[in-house]
C-alpha positions in Angstrom: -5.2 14.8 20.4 -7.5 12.2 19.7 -11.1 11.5 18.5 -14.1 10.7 20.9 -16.2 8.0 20.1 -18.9 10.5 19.1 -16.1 11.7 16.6 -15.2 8.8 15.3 -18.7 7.4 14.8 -19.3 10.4 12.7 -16.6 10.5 10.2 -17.2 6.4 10.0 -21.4 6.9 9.5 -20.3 10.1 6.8 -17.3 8.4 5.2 -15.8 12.0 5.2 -12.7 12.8 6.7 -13.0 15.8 9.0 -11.6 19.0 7.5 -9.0 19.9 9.5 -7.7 16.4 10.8 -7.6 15.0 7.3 -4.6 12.8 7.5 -6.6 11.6 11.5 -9.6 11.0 9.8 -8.4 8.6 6.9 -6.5 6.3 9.3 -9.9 6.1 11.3 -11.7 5.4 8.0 -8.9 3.2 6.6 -8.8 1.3 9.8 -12.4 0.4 10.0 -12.6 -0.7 6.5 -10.4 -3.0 7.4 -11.9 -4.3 10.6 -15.4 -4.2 9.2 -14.2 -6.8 6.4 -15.5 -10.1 7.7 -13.7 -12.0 4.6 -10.8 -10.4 5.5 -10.9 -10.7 9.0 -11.6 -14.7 8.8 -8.3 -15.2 6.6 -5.9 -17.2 8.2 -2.6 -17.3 7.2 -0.3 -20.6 6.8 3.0 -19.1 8.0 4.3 -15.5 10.1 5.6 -14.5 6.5 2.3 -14.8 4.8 0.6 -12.9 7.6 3.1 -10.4 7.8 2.9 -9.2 4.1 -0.5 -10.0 4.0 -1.2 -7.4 6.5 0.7 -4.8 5.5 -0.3 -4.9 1.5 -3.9 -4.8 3.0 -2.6 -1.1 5.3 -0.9 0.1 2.5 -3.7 -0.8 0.0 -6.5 0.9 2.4 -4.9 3.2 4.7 -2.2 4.6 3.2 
């Protein structure tokens, strides 16, 4: 099941995971951290390889 907007507004505004979604509730978090970076976000990479790692040592740094 996932979140409503109204759901997901509130754990992002709190910066709380909710209590019994815990492991929902950090990927929400996680995820908008990293959307919400704007130096990250204007990055651009100089080859699919660089983006590739790039990205995923940004998920696993945040997200995971």
């Amino acid at each position: 099941m996932g979140f409503d907007i109204e759901e997901a507004k509130e754990i992002v505004d709190s910066g709380m995971s909710m209590p019994r979604r815990d492991e929902d509730s950090h990927d929400i978090l996680g995820t908008f951290k990293i959307l919400s970076n704007c130096a990250e976000m204007m990055r651009v990479p100089t080859s699919p390889e660089e983006s590739s790692q790039a990205k995923l040592q940004i998920i696993d740094r945040t997200i995971l």
